[in-house]
PDB file of N, H, CA, C and O in Angstrom:
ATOM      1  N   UNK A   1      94.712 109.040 121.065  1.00  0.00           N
ATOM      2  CA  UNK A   1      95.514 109.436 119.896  1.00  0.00           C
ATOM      3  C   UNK A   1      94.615 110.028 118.816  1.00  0.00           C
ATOM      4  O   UNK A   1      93.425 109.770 118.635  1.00  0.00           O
ATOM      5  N   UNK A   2      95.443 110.924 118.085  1.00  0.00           N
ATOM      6  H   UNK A   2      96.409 111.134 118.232  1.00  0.00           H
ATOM      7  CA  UNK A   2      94.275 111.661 117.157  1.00  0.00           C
ATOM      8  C   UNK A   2      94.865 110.854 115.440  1.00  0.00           C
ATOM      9  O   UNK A   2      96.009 110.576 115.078  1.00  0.00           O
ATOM     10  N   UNK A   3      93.952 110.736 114.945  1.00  0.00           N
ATOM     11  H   UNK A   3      93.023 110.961 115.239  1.00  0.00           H
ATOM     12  CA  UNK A   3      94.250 110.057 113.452  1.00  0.00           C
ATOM     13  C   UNK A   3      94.238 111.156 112.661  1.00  0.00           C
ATOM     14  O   UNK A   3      93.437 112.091 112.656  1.00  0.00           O
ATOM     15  N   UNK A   4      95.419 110.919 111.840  1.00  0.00           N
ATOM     16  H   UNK A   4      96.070 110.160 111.844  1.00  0.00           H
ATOM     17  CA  UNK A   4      95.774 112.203 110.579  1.00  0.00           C
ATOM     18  C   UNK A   4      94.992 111.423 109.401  1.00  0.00           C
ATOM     19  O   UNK A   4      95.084 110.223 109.142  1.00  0.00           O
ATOM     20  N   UNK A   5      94.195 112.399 108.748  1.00  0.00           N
ATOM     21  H   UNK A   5      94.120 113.374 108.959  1.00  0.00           H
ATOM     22  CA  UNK A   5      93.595 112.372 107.344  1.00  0.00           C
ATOM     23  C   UNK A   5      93.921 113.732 106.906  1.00  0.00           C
ATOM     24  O   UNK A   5      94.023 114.792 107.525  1.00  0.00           O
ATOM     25  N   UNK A   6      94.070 113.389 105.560  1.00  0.00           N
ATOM     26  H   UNK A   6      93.987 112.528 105.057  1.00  0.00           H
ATOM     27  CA  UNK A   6      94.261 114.376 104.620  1.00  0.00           C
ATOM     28  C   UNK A   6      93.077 115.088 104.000  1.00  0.00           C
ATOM     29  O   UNK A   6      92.016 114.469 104.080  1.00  0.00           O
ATOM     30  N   UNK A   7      93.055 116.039 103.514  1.00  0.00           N
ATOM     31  H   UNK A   7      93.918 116.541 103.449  1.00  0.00           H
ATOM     32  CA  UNK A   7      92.026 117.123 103.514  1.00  0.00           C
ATOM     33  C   UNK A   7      90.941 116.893 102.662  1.00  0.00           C
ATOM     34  O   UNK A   7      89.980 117.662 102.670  1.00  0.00           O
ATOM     35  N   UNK A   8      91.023 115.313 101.470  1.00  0.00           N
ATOM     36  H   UNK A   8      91.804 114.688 101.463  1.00  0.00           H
ATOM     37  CA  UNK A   8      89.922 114.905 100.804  1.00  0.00           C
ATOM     38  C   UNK A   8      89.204 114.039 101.639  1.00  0.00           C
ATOM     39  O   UNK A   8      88.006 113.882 101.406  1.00  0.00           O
ATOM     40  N   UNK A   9      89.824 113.351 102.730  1.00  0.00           N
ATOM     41  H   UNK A   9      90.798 113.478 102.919  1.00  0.00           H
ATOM     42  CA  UNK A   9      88.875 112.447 103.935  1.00  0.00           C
ATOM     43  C   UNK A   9      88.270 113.592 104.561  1.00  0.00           C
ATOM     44  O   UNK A   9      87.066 113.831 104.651  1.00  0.00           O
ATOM     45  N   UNK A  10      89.315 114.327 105.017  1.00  0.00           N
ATOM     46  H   UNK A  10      90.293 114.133 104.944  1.00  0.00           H
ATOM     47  CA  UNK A  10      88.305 115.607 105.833  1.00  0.00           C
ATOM     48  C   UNK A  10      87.420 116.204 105.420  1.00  0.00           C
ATOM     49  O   UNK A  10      86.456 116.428 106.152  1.00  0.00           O
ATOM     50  N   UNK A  11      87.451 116.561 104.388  1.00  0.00           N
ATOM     51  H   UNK A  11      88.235 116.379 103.793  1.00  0.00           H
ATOM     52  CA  UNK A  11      86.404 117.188 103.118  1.00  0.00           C
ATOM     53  C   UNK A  11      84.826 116.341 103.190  1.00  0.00           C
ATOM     54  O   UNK A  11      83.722 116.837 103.416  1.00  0.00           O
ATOM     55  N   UNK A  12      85.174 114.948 102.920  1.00  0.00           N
ATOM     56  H   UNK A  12      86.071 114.545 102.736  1.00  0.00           H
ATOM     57  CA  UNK A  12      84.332 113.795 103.049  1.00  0.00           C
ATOM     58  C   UNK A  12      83.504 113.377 104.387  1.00  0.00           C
ATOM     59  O   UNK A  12      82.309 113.110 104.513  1.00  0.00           O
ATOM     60  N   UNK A  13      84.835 113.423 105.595  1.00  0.00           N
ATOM     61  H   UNK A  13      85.806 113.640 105.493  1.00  0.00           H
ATOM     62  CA  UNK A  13      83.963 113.678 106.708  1.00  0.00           C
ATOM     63  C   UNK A  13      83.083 114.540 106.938  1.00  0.00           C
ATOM     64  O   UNK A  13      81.925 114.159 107.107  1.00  0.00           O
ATOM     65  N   UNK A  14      83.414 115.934 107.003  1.00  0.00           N
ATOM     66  H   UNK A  14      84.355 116.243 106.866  1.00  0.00           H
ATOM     67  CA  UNK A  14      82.685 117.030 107.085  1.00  0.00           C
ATOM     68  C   UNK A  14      81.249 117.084 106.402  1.00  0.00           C
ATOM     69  O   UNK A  14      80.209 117.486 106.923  1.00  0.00           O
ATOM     70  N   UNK A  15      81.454 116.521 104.947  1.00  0.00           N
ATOM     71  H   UNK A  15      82.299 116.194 104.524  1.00  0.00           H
ATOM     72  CA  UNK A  15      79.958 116.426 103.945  1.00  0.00           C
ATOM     73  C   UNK A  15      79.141 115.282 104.928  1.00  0.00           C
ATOM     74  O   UNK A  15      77.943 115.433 105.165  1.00  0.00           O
ATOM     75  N   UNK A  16      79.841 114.234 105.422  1.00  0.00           N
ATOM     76  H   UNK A  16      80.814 114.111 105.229  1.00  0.00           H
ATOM     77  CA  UNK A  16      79.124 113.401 105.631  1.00  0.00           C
ATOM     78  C   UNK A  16      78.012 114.364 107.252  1.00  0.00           C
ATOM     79  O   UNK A  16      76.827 114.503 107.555  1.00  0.00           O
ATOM     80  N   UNK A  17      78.983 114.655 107.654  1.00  0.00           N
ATOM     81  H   UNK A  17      79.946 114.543 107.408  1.00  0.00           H
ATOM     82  CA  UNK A  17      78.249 115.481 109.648  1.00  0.00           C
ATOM     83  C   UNK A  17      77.091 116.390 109.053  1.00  0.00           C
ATOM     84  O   UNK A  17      76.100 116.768 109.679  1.00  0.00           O
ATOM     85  N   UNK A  18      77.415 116.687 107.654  1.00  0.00           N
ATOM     86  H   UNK A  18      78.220 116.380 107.146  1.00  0.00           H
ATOM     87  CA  UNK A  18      76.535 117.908 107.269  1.00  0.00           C
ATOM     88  C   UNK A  18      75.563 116.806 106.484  1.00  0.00           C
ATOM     89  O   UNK A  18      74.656 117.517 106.051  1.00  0.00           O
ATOM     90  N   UNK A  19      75.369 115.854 106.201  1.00  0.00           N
ATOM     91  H   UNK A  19      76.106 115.276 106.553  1.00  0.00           H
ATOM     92  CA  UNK A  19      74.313 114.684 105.737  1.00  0.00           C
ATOM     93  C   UNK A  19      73.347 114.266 106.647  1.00  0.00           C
ATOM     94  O   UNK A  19      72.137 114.051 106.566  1.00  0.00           O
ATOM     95  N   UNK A  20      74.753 114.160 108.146  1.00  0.00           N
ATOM     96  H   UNK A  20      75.736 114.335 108.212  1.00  0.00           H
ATOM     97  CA  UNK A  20      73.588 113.557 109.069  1.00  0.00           C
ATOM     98  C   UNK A  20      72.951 114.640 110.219  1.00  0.00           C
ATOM     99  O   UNK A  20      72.613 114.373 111.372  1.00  0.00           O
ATOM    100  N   UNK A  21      72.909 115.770 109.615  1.00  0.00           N
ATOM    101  H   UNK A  21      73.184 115.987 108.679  1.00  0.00           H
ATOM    102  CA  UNK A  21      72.772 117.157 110.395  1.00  0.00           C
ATOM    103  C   UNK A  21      73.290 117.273 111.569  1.00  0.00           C
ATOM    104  O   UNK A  21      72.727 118.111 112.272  1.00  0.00           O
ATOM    105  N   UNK A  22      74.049 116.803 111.972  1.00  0.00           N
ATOM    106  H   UNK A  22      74.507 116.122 111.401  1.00  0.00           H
ATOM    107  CA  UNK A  22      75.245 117.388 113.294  1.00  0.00           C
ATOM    108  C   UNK A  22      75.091 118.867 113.303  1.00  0.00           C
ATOM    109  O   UNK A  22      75.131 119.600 112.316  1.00  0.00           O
ATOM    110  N   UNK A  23      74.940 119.154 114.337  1.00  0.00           N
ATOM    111  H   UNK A  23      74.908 118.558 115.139  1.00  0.00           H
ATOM    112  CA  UNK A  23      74.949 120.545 114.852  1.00  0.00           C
ATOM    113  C   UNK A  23      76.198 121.391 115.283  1.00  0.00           C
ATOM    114  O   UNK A  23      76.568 121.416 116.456  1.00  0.00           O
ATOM    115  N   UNK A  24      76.902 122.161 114.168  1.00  0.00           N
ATOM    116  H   UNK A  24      76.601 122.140 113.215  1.00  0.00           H
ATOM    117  CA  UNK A  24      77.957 122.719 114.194  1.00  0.00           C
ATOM    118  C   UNK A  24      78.642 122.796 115.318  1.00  0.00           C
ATOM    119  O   UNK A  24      79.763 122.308 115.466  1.00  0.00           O
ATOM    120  N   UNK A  25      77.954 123.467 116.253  1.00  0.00           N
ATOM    121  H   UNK A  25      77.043 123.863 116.133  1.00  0.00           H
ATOM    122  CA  UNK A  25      78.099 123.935 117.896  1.00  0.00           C
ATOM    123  C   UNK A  25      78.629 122.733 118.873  1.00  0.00           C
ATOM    124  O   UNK A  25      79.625 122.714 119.595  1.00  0.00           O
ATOM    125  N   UNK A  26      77.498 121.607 118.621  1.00  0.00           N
ATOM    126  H   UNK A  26      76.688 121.622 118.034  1.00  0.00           H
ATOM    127  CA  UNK A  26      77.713 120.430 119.316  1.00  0.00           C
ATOM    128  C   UNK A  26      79.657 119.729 118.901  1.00  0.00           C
ATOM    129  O   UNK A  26      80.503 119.383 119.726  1.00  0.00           O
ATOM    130  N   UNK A  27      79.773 119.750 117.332  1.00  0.00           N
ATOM    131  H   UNK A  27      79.085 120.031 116.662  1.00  0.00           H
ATOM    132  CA  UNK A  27      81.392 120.010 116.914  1.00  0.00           C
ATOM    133  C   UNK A  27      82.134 120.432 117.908  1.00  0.00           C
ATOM    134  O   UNK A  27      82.845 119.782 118.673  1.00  0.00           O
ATOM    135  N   UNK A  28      81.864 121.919 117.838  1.00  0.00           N
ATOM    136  H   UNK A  28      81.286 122.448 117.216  1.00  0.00           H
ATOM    137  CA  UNK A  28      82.828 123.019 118.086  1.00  0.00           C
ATOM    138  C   UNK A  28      82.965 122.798 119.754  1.00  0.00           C
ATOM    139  O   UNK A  28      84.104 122.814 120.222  1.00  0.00           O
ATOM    140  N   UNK A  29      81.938 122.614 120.559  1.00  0.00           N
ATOM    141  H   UNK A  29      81.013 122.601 120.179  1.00  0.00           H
ATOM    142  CA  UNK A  29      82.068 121.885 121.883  1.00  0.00           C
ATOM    143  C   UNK A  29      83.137 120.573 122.391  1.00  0.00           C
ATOM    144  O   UNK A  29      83.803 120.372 123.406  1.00  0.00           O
ATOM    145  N   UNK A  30      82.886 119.753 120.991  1.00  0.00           N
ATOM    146  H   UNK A  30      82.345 119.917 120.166  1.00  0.00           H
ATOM    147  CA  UNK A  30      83.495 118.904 121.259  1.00  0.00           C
ATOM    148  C   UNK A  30      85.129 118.547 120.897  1.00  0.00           C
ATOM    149  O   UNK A  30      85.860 117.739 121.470  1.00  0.00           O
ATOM    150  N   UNK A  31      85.341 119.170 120.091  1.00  0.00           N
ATOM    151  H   UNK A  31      84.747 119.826 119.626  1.00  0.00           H
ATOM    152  CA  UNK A  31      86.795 119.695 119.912  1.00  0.00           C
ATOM    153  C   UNK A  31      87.099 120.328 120.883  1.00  0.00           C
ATOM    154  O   UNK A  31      88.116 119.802 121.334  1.00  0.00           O
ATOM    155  N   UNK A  32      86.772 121.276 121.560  1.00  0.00           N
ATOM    156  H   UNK A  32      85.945 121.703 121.194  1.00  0.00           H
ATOM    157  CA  UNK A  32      87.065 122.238 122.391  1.00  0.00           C
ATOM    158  C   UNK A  32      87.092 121.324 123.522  1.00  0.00           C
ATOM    159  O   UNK A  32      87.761 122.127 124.172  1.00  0.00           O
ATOM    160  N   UNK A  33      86.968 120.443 124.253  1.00  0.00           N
ATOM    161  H   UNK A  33      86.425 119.791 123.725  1.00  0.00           H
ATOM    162  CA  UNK A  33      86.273 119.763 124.951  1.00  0.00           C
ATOM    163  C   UNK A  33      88.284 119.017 125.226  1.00  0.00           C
ATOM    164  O   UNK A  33      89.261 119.221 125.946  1.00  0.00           O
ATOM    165  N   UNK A  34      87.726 117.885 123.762  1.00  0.00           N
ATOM    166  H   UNK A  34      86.932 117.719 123.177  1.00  0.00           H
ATOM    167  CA  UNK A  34      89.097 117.545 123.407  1.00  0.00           C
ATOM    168  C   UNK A  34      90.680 117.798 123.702  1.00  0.00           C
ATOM    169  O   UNK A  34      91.497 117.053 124.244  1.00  0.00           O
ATOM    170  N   UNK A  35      90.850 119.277 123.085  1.00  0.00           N
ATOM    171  H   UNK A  35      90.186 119.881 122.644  1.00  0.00           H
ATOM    172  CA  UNK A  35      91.898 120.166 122.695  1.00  0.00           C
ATOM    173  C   UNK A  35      92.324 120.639 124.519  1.00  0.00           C
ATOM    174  O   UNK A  35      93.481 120.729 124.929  1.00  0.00           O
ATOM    175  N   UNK A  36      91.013 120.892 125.412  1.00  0.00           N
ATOM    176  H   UNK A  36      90.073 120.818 125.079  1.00  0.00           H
ATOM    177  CA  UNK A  36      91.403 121.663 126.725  1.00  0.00           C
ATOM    178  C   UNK A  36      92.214 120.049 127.014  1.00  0.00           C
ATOM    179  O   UNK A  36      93.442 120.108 127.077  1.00  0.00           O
ATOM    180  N   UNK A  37      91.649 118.836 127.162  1.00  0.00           N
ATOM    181  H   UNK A  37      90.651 118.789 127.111  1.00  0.00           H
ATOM    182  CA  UNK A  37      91.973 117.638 127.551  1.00  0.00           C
ATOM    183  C   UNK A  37      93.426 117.049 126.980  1.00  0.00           C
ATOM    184  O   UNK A  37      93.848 116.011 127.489  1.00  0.00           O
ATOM    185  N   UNK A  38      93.997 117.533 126.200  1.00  0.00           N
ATOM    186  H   UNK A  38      93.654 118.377 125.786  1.00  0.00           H
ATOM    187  CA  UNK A  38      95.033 117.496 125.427  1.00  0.00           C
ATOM    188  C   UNK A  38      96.124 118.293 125.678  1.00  0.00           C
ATOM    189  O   UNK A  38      97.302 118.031 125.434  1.00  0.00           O
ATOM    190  N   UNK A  39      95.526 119.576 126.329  1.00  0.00           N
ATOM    191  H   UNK A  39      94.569 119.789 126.527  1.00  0.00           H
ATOM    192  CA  UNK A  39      96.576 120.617 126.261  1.00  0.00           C
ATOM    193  C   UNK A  39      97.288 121.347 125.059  1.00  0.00           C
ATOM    194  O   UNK A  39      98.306 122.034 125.141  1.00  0.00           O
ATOM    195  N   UNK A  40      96.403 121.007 123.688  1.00  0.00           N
ATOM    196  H   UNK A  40      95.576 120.448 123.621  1.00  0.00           H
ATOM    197  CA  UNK A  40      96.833 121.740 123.345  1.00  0.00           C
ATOM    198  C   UNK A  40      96.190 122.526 122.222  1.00  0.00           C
ATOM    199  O   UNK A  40      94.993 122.248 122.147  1.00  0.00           O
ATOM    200  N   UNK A  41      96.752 123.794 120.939  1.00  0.00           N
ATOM    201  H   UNK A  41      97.724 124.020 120.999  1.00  0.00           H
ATOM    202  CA  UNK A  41      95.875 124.536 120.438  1.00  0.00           C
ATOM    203  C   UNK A  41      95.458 123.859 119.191  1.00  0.00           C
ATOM    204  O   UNK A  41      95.920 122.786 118.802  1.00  0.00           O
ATOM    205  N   UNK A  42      94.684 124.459 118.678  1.00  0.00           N
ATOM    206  H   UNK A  42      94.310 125.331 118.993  1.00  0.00           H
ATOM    207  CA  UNK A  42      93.575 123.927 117.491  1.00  0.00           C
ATOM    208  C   UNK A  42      92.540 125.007 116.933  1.00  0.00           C
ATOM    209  O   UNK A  42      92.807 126.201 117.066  1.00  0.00           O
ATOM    210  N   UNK A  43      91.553 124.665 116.411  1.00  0.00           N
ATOM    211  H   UNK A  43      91.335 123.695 116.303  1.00  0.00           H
ATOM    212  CA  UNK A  43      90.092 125.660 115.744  1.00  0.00           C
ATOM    213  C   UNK A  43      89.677 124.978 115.267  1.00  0.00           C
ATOM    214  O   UNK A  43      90.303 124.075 114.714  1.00  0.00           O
ATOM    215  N   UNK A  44      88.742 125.066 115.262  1.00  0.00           N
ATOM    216  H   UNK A  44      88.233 125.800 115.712  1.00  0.00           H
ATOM    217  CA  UNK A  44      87.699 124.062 114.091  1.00  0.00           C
ATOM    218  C   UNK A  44      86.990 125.726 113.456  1.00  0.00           C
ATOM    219  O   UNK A  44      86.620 126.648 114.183  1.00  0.00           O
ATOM    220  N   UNK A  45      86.963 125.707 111.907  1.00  0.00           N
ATOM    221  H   UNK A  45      87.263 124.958 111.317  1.00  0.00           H
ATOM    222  CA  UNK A  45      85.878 126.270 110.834  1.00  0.00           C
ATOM    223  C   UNK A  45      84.795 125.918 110.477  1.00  0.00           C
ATOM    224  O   UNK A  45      84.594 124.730 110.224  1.00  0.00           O
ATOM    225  N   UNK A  46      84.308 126.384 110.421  1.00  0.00           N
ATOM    226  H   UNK A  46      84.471 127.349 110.627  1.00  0.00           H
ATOM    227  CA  UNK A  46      83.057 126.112 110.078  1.00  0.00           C
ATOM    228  C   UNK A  46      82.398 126.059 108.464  1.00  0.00           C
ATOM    229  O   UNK A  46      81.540 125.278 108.054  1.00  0.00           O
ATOM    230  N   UNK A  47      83.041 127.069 107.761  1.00  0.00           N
ATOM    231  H   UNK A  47      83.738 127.704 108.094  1.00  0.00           H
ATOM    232  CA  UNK A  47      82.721 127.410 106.466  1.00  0.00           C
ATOM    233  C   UNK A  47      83.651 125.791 106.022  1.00  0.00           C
ATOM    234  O   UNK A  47      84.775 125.341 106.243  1.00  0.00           O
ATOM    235  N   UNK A  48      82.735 125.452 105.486  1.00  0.00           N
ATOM    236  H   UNK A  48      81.821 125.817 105.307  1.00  0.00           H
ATOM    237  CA  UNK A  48      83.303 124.139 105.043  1.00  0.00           C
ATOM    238  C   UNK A  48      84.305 124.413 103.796  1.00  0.00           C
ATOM    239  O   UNK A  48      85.207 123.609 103.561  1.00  0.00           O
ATOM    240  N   UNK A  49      84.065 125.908 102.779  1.00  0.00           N
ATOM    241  H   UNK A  49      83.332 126.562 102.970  1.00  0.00           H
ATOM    242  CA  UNK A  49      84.529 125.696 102.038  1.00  0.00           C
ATOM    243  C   UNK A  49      85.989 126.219 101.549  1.00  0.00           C
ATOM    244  O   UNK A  49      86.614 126.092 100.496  1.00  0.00           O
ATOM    245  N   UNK A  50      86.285 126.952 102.958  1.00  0.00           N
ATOM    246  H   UNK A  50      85.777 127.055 103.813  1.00  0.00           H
ATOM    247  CA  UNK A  50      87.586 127.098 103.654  1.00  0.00           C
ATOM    248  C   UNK A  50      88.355 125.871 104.340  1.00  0.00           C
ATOM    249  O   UNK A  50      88.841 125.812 105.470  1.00  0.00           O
ATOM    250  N   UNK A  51      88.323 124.933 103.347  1.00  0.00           N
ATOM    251  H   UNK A  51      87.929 124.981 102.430  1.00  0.00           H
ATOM    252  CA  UNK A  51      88.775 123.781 104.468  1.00  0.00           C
ATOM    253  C   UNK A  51      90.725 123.701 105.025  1.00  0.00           C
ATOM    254  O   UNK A  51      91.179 123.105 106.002  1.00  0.00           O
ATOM    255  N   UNK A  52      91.260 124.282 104.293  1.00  0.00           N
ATOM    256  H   UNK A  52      90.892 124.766 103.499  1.00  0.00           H
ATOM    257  CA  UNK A  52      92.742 124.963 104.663  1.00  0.00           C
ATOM    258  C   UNK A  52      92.530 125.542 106.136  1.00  0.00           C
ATOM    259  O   UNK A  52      93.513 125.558 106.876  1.00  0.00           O
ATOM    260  N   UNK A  53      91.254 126.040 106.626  1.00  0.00           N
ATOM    261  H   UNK A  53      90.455 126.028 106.025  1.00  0.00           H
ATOM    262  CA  UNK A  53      91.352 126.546 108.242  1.00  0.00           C
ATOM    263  C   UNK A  53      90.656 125.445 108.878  1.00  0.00           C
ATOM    264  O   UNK A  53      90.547 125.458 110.104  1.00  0.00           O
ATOM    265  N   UNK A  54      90.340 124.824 108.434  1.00  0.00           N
ATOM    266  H   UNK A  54      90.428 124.813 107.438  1.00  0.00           H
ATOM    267  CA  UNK A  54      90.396 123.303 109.347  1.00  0.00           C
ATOM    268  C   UNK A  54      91.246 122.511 110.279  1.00  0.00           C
ATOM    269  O   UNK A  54      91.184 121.321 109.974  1.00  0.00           O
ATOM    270  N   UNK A  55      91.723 122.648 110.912  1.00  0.00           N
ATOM    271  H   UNK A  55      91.773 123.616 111.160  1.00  0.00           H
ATOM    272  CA  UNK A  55      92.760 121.701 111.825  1.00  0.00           C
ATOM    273  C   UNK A  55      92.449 120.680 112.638  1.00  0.00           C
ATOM    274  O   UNK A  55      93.120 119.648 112.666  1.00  0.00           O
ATOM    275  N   UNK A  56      91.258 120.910 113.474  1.00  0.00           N
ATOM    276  H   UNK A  56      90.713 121.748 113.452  1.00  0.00           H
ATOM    277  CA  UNK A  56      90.424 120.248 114.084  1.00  0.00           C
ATOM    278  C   UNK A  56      88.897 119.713 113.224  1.00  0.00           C
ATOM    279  O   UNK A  56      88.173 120.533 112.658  1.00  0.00           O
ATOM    280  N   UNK A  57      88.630 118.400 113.254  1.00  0.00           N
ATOM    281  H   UNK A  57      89.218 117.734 113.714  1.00  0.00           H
ATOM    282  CA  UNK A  57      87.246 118.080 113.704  1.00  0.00           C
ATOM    283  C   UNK A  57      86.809 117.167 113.912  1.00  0.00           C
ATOM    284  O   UNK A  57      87.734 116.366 114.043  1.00  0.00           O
ATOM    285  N   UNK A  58      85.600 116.543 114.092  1.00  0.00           N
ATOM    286  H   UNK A  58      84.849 117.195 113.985  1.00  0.00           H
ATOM    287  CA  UNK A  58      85.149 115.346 114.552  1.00  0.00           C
ATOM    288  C   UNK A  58      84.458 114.572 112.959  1.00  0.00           C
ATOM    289  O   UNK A  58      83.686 115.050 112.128  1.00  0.00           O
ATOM    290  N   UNK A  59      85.024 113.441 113.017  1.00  0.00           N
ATOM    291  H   UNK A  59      85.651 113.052 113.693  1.00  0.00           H
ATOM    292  CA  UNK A  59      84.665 112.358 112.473  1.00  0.00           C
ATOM    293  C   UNK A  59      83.205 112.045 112.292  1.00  0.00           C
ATOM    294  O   UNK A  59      82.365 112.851 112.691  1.00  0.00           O
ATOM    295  N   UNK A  60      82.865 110.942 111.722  1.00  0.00           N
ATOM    296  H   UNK A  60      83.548 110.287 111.398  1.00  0.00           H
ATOM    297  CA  UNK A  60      81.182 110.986 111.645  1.00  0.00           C
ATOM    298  C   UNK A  60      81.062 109.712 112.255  1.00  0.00           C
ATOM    299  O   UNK A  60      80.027 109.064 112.096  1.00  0.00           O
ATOM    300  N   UNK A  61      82.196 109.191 113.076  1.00  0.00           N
ATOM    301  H   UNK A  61      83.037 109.717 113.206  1.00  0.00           H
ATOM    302  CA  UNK A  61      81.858 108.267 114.464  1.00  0.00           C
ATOM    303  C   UNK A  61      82.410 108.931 115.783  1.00  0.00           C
ATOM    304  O   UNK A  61      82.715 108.351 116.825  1.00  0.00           O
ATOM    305  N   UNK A  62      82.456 110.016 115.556  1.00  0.00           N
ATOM    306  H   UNK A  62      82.208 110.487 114.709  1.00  0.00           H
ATOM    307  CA  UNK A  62      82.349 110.696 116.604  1.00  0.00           C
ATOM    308  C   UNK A  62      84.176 111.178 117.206  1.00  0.00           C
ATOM    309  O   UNK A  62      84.516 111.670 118.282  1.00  0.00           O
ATOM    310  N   UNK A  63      84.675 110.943 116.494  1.00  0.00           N
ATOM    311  H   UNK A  63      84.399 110.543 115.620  1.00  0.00           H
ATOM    312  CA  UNK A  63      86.464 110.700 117.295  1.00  0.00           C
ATOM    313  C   UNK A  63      86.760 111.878 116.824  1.00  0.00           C
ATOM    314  O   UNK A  63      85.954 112.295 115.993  1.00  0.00           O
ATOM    315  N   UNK A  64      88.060 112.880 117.188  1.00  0.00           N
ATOM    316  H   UNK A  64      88.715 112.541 117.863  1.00  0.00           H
ATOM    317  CA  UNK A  64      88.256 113.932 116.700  1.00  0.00           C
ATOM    318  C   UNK A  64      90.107 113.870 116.316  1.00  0.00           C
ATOM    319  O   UNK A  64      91.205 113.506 116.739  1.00  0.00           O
ATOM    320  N   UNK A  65      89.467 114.457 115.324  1.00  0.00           N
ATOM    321  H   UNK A  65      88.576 114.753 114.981  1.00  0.00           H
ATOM    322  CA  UNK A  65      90.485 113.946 113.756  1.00  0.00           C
ATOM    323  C   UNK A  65      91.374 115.959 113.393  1.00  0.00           C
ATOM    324  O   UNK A  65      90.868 117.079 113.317  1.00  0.00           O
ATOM    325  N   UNK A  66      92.384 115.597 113.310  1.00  0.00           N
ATOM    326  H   UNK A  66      92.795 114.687 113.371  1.00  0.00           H
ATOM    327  CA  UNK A  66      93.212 116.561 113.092  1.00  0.00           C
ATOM    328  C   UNK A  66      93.782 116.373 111.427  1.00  0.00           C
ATOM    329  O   UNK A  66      93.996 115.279 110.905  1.00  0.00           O
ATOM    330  N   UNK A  67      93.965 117.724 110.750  1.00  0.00           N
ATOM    331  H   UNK A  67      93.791 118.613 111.174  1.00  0.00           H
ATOM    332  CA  UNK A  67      93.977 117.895 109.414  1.00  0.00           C
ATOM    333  C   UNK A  67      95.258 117.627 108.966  1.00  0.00           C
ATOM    334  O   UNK A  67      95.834 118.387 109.744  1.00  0.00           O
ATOM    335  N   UNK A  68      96.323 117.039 108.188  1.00  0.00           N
ATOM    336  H   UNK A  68      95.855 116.422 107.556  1.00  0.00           H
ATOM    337  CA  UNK A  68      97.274 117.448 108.282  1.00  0.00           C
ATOM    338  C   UNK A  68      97.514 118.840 107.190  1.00  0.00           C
ATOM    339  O   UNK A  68      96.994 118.841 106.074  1.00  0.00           O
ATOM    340  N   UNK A  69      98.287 119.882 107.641  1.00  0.00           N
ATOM    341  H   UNK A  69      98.709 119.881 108.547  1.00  0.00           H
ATOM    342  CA  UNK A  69      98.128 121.062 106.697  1.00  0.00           C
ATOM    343  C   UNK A  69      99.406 120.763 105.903  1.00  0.00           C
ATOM    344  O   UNK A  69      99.735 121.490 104.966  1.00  0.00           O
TER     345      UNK A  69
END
């Protein structure tokens, strides 16, 4: 199951992956990873400061967390 946070947790997560230098790519793998396993669509952004194109990302324990828009 994917856990809904709202876009100031997401905001927060995201600062935190970018604290503990997570490697964007390694993200974007793993959503992708996710989303095929799920069946269904998503994106993860990258520009953090576009966070409205956020839908997808991973948590900073690792789980992958969907935005609610």
């Amino acid at each position: 199951m994917h856990e809904r946070v709202d876009r100031l947790d997401m905001w927060i997560a995201i600062r935190g992956m970018i604290n503990q230098k997570k490697i964007f790519l390694w993200i974007q793998e793993t959503v992708d990873r996710e989303m095929r396993e799920a069946n269904r669509v998503g994106f993860f952004c990258c520009r953090v400061r576009r966070i409205t194109c956020v839908q997808w990302a991973v948590a900073g324990d690792g789980s992958v967390v969907k935005v609610v828009q």
